[in-house]
C-alpha positions as CSV (number, residue, x, y, z in Angstrom):
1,X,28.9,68.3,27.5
2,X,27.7,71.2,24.9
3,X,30.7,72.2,22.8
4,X,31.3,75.4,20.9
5,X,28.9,76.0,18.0
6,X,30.9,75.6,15.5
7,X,32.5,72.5,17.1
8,X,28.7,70.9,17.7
9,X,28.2,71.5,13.6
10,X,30.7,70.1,12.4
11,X,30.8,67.1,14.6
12,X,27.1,66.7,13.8
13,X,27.5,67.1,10.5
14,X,30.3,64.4,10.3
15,X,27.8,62.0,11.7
16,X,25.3,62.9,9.2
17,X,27.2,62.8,6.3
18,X,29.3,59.6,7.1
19,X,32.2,58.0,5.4
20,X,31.5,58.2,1.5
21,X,35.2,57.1,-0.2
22,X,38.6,57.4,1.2
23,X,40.1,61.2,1.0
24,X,42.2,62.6,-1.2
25,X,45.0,65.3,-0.7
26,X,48.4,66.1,-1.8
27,X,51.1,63.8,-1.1
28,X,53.3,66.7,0.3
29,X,50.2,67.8,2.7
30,X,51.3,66.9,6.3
31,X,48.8,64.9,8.5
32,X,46.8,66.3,11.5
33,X,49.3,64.9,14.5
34,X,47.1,63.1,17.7
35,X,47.3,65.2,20.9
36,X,46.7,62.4,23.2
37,X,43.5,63.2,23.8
38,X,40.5,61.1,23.4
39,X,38.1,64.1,23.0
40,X,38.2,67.4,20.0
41,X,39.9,69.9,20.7
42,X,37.9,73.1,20.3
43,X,40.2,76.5,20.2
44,X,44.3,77.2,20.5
45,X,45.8,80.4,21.6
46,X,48.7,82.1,20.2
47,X,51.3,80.5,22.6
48,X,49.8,77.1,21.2
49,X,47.9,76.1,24.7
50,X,44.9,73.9,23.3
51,X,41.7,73.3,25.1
52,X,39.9,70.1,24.5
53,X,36.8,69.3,26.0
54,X,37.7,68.7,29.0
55,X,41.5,69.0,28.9
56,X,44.5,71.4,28.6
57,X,47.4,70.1,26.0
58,X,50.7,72.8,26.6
59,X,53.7,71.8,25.0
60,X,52.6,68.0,25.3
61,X,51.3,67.9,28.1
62,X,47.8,66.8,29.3
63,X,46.3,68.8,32.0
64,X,43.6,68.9,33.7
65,X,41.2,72.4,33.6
66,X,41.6,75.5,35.4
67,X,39.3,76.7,38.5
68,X,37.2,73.5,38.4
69,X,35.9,73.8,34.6
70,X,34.4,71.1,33.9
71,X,34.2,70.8,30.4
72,X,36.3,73.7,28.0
73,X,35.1,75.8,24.9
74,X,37.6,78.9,24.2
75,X,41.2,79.8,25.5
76,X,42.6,83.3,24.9
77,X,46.1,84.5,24.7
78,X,46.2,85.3,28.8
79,X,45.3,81.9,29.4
80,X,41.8,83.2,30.4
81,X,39.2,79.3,29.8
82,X,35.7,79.8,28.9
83,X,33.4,76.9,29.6
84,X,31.1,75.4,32.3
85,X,30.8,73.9,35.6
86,X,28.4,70.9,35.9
87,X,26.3,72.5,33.0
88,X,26.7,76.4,34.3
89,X,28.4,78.7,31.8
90,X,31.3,79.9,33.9
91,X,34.6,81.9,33.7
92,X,38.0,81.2,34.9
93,X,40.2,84.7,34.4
94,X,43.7,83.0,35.4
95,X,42.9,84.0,39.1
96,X,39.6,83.1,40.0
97,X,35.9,81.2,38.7
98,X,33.2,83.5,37.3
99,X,29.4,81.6,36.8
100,X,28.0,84.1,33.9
101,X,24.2,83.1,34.5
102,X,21.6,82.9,31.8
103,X,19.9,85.4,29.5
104,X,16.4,85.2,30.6
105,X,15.7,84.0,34.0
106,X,13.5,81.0,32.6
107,X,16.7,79.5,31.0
108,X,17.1,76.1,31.6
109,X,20.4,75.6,29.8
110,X,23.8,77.4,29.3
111,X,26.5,77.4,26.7
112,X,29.6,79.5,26.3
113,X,31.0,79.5,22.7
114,X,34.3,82.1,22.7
115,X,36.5,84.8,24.9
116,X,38.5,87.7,23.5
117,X,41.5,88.8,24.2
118,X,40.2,91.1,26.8
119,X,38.4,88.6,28.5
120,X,35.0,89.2,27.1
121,X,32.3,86.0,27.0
122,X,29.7,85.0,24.7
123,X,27.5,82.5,24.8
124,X,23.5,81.2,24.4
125,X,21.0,80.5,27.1
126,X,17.6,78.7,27.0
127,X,15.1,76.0,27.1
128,X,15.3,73.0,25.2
129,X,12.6,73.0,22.8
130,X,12.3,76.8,23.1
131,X,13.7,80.0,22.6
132,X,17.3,80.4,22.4
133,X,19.5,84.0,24.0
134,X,22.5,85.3,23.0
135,X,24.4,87.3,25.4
136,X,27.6,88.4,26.1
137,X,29.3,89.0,29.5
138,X,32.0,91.8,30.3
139,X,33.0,93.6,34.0
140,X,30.9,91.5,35.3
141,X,27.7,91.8,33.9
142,X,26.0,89.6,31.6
143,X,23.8,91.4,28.7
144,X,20.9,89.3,26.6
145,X,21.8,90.5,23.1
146,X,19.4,92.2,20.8
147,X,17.1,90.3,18.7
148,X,14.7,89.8,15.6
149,X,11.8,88.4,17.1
150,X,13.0,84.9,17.4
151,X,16.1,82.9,18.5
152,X,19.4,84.1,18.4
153,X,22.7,82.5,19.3
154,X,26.3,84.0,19.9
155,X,29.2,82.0,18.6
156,X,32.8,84.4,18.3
157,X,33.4,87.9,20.0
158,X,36.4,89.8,19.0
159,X,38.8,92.1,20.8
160,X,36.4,95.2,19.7
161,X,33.3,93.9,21.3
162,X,31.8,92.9,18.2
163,X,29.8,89.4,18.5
164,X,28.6,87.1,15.6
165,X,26.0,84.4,15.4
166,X,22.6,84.2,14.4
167,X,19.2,85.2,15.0
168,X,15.9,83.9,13.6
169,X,13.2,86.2,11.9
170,X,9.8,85.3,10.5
171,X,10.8,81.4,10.2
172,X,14.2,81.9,8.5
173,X,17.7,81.5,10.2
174,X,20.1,84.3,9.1
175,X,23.9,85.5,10.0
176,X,24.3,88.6,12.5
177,X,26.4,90.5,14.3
178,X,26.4,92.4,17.0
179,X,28.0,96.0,17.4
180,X,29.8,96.6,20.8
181,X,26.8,98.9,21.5
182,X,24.9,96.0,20.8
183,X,23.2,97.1,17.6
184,X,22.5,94.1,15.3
185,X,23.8,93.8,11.9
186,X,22.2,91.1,9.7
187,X,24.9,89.8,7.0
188,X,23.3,88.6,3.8
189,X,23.0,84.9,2.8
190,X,24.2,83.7,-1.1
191,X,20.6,83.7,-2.2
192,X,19.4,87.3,-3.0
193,X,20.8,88.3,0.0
194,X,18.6,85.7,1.5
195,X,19.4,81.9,2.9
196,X,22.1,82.9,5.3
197,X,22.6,81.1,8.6
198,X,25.2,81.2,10.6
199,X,28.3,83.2,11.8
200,X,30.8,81.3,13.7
201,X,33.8,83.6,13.5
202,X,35.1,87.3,13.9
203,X,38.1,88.9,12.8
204,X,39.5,92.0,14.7
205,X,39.0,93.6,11.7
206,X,35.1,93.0,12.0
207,X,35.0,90.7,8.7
208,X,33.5,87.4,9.9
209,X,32.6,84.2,8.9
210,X,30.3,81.0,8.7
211,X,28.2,79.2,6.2
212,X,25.1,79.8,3.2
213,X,22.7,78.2,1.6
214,X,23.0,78.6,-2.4
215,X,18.9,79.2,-1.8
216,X,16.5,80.7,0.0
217,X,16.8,78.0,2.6
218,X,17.4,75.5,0.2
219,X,20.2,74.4,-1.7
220,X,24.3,73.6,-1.2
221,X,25.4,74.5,1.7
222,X,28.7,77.0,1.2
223,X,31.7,78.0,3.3
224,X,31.2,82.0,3.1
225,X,33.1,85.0,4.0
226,X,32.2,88.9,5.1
227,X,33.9,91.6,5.0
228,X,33.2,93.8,7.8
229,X,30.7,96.0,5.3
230,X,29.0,93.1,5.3
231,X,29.6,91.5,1.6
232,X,29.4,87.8,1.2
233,X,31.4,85.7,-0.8
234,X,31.3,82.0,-1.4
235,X,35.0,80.7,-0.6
236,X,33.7,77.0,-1.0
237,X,35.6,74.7,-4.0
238,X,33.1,74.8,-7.1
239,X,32.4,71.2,-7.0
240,X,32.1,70.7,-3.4
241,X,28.5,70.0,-2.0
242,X,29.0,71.1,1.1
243,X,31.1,73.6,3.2
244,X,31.3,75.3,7.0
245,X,33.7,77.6,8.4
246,X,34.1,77.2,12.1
247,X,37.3,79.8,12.9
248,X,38.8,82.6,11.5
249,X,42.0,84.1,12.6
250,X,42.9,87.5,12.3
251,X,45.7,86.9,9.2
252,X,43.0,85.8,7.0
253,X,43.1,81.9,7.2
254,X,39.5,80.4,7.8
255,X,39.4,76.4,8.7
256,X,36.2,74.5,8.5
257,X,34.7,71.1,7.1
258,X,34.1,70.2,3.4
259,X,32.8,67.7,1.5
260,X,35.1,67.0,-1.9
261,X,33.2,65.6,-4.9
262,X,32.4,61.4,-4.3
263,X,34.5,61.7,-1.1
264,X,34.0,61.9,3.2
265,X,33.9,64.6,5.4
266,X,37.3,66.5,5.5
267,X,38.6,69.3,7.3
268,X,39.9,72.5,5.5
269,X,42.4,75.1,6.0
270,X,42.0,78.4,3.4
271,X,44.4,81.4,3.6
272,X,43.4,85.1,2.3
273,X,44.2,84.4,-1.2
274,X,41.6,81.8,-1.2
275,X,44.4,79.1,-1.3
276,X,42.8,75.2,0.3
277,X,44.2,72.8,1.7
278,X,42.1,70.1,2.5
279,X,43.0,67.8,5.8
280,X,42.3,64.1,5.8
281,X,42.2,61.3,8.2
282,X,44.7,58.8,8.6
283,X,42.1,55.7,8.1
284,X,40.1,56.2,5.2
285,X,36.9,55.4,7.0
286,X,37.3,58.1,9.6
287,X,36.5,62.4,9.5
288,X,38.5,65.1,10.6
289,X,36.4,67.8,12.0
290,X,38.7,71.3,12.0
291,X,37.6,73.6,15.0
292,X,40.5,76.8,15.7
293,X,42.9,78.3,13.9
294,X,45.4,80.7,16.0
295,X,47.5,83.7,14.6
296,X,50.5,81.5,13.9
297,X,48.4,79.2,11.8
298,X,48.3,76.0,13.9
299,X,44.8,74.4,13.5
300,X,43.2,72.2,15.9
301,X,40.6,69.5,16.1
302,X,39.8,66.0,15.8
303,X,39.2,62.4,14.4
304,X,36.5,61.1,14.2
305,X,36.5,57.1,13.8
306,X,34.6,54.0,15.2
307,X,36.4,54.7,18.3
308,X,35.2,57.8,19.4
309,X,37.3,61.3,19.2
310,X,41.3,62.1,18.9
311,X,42.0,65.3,19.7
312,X,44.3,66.6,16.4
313,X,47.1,69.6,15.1
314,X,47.7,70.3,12.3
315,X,49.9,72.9,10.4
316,X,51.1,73.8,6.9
């Protein structure tokens, strides 16, 4: 089943990379703790009601998904699931199943990647191989977002309507986001105000974040951070190769993945100071992918180890 952007990179990126050395953190950092889910777990609300792929997990326990979702991808504070049914990106607004559509009527696939608070969707729609849509869905009506001339993808809305993600413009990939009056706002990349790529997260403050290239397309690949003027700054370790943020809540903290010097994938939490932390697996051999943080700062994801997926928690 398609998970959340941000989810899908880092999972992919986990597999890419591989295990390199066993992790390193501080002896007083406390481990991710297993759900009890063989699956990730892709977002949390503030009550601390995870979604998984294809699961609930509320106060322990293991449910099964609202409305007939079949597989999960966001969860807001009303209890409001974002996700699909049988590969249809669909709805479930604590009441009763919503199936969103596509973006362009030739669409041959659908993904939903986020919900606000208000119960605003965004997602991407398109043909595999082809053009991608982003679009977002409110009262009932689903909107193809603007565009650059090429492919764009939504991946976070906040409670102010404004969407981030990324379009694609003369070959290039770069970060955007989208105004609630659906103007698009390209954010700059690391490189010259080039090499961006992709915004997974928005702040209700409109400051957003994602990941950089250190080049024009080329180079390290760095956690980054906009302000909602749209300045970039690297919030990546020095030394460390390679970095994604996939949330960001709306006190500051950003969790992603990140690559320390000589060692595996691990996951990291960073608060508004800059402060890291970096989360390791339990077996040396394994990766934690870090997909949601909520307002009360518990982060959620998963293992990754020669068994398959483990649905994690974490908090400092």
């Amino acid at each position: 089943m398609p998970k959340p952007a941000r989810t899908l990179l880092s999972v992919a990126l986990a597999a890419a990379l591989g295990s390199l050395a066993a992790p390193a953190t501080a002896s007083d950092d406390p481990a991710a703790v297993p759900l009890g889910v063989d699956e990730c777990a892709v977002d949390v609300n503030d009550q601390g009601v995870v979604v998984t792929d294809t699961h609930l997990v509320d106060r322990g326990r293991v449910l099964p998904l609202p409305g007939g979702l079949t597989s999960a991808a966001a969860i807001n504070d009303r209890g409001q699931v974002a996700g699909l049914v049988n590969g249809r990106a669909a709805f479930w607004d604590g009441r009763r199943l919503h199936l969103l559509g596509v973006a362009d009527p030739t669409d041959t696939f659908e993904t939903v990647s986020a919900v606000s608070g208000r119960g605003e969707v965004v997602g991407t729609s398109g043909t595999l191989g082809g053009e991608r849509h982003a679009w977002r869905w409110r009262n009932g009506v689903l909107t193809r977002l603007a565009d650059l001339g090429g492919s764009t993808g939504a991946n976070d809305v906040n409670d102010a309507g404004q969407v981030v993600g990324d379009a694609w413009v003369d070959g290039e990939q770069v970060a955007v986001r989208w105004e609630p009056d659906g103007t698009l706002v390209r954010l700059p990349g690391l490189a010259d105000g080039t090499g961006s790529r992709l915004a997974t997260a928005v702040d209700r403050a409109g400051n957003s974040a994602g990941y950089s290239y250190t080049g024009a397309g080329t180079g390290d690949l760095r956690a980054v951070r906009w302000t909602a003027s749209g300045a970039v700054s690297d919030v990546s370790p020095a030394d460390h190769r390679f970095g994604v943020v996939a949330d960001l809540n709306d006190r500051g903290v950003a969790v992603g993945s990140i690559v320390p010097p000589g060692q595996g994938q691990q996951g990291f939490v960073q608060d508004g100071s800059g402060r890291t932390w970096l989360v390791a697996a339990p077996d040396p051999f394994a990766t934690v992918v870090l997909s949601a943080v909520n307002d009360l700062g518990l982060v959620v994801g998963c293992v990754i180890d020669d068994d398959g997926l483990h649905a994690v928690s974490w908090r400092r």
